[in-house]
N, C-alpha and C positions, 0 to 999 in steps of 0.2 A: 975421350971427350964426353963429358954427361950432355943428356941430353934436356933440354932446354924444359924448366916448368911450365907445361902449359899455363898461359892465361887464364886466369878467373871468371867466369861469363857474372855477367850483371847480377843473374838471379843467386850465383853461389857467394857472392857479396856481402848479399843483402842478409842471405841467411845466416852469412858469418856474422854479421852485427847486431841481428835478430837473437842469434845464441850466447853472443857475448855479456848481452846484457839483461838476458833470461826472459825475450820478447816469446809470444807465443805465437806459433805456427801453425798452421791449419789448411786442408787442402779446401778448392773451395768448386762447389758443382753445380750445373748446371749453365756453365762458359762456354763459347765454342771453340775454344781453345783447348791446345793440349797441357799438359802438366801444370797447371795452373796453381800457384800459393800465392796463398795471403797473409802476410802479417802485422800483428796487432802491434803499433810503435809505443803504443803506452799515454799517448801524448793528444788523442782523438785526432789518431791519422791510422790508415792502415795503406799499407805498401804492398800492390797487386805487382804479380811476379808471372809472366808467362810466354809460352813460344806458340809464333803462329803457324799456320800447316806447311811454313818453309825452312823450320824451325830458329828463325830469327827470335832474339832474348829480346821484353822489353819490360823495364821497372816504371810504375805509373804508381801515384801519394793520391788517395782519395781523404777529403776528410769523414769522419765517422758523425752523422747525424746528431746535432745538439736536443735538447728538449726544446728549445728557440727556433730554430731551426723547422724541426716536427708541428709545432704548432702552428708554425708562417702554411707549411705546406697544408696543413689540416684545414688551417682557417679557406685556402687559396679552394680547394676540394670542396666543401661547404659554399663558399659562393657561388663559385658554376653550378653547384644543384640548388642553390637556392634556398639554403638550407640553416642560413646565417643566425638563427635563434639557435641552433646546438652548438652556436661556440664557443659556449662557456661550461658545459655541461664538466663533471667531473673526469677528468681525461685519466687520470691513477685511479679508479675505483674497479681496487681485483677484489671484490668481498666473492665468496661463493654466492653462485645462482642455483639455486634449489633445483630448480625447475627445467636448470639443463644439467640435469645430471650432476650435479656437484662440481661442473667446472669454471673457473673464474675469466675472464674477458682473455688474458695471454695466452689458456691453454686454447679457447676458443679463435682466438685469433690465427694460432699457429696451423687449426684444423684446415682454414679458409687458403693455405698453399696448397693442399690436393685435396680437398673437398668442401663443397658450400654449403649453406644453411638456405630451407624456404621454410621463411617466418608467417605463421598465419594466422590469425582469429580475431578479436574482438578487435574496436580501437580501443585506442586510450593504454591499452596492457604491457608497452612499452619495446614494441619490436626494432621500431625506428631508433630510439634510443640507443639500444641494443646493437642495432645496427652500425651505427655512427661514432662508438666504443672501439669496435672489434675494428673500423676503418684505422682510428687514430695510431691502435697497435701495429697497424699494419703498416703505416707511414712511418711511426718510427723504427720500424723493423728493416727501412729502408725499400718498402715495397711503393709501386705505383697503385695509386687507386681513383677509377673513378665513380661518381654518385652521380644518379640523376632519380626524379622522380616520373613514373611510366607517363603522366600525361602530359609533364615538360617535354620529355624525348620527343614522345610523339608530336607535338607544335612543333620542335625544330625539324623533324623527320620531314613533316611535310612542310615547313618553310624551304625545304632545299628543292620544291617539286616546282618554285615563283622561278622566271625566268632570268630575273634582275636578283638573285640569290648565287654569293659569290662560292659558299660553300655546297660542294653536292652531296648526297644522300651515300655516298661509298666514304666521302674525306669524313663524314660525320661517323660513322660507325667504323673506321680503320680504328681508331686508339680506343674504341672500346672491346671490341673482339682480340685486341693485343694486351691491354693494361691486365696487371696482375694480380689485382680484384677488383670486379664490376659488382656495383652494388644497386639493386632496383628497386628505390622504392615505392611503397603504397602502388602496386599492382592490381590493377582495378579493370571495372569494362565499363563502369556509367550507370550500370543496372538494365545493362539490354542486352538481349537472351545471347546472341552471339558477335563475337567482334568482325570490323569489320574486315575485308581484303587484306588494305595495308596494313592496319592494325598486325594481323598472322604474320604476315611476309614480314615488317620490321623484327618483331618476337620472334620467328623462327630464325631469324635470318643471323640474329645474337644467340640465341640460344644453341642453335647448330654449331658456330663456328666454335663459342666457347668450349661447346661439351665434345667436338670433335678433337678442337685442342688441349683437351685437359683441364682447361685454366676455368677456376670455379668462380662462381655467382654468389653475393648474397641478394635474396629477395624478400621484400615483409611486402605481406597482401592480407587482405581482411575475407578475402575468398579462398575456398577449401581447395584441396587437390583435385577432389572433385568437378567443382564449381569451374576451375581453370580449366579441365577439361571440356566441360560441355563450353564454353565459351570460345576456349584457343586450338581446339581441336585435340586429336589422341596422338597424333605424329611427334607434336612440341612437348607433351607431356611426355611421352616412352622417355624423349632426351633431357629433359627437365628435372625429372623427379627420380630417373636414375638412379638406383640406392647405392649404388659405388661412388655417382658423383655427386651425390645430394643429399644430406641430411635435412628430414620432415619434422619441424616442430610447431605442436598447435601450442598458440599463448591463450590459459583462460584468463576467466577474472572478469571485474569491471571495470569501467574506463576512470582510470585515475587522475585523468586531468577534472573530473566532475566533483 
């Protein structure tokens, strides 16, 4: 008596239809899952293939982000910070940047999944710009990102300290210590010699959790390495400026919106 074909699990399916029709396959990381594939249907879908720690099979259809799509999320990213005059800016503009090295917004972008940029010098020399570029790459790379600028944050930081304040100061700062690039802009003090209490504790309180978990920061500040030091203390700088987790670049020049 032979003995009976096993069953096909969902994932060896998939991959038989995936090979049929010369779909490409790829492992995909950074899941908490085991064995985890992804494949490309050709069609702007891709079909996640994985077993959970009991090793139950499940097949899930994500769609693969449109350039429509990117832009909704972009523009959505830009309103919460406030930011709604860059959303027309040149969103495809990979020309080389001299001045980082020879590299263009995608390779730049790709840098910002395990290491971040502090952008700093003049105004006007185009950090924020800059900044708001490398985010759109990273939205349509399928990444979450958020923006805020340092002295928006901190009005909402302490609007959660009002009584009749329905969000608190932990719900505010969860999705940014978790999002998978936080972007700071125009990091400033006001021009007084040092910040103050809450000021540190907010800034540290992001900067720790991020640099402790990996997940990098962009920041554009018009203040030196230096300058952030005497201001925010040496403790927030060790983890800030990090050269494993941090790339330092000064922008010269003059202010070119003049």
């Amino acid at each position: 008596m032979e003995t009976p074909e096993k069953p096909k699990s969902a994932v060896d399916i998939v991959l038989d239809v995936a090979a049929q029709h010369g779909y490409e396959v790829r492992k995909t990381k950074g899941l908490p899952v085991n064995n985890c594939t992804k494949v490309d249907l050709g069609d702007g879908r891709e079909a996640m293939m994985w077993q959970d720690e009991n090793g139950m099979e499940f097949v899930t259809f994500e769609s693969k982000p449109s350039q429509q799509n990117t832009i909704y999320q972009f523009h959505i990213a830009l309103s919460n910070a406030g930011m709604d005059k860059f959303k027309h800016i040149e969103y495809e503009d990979y020309g080389i940047l001299k001045e980082l090295g020879g590299r263009n917004i995608k390779q730049l972008a790709k840098q910002t999944v395990t290491k971040g940029f502090f952008l700093w010098g003049n105004v006007g020399t185009g950090k924020t710009t800059l900044a708001v570029r490398i985010a759109y790459q990273r939205i349509a790379d399928s990444s979450n990102v958020i923006l805020y600028r340092w002295q928006d944050l901190l009005s909402k930081a302490r609007s959660t300290m009002n009584t009749d304040t329905k969000e608190s100061l932990q719900e505010l700062m969860f999705p940014i210590k978790r999002t998978d690039l936080f972007i700071l802009d125009e990091l400033a003090n006001k021009r007084r010699a040092k910040a103050t209490d809450f000021e540190v504790e907010v800034f540290f309180d992001i900067v720790a959790s991020r640099h402790g978990g990996n997940k990098p920061m962009l920041i554009t500040s018009n203040m030196s390495p230096k300058d952030i030091e005497e201001v925010y203390g040496e403790a927030l700088v060790s983890r800030l400026l990090d050269k494993e987790y941090m790339e330092t670049i000064q922008f010269k020049g003059k202010d070119k919106r003049l």
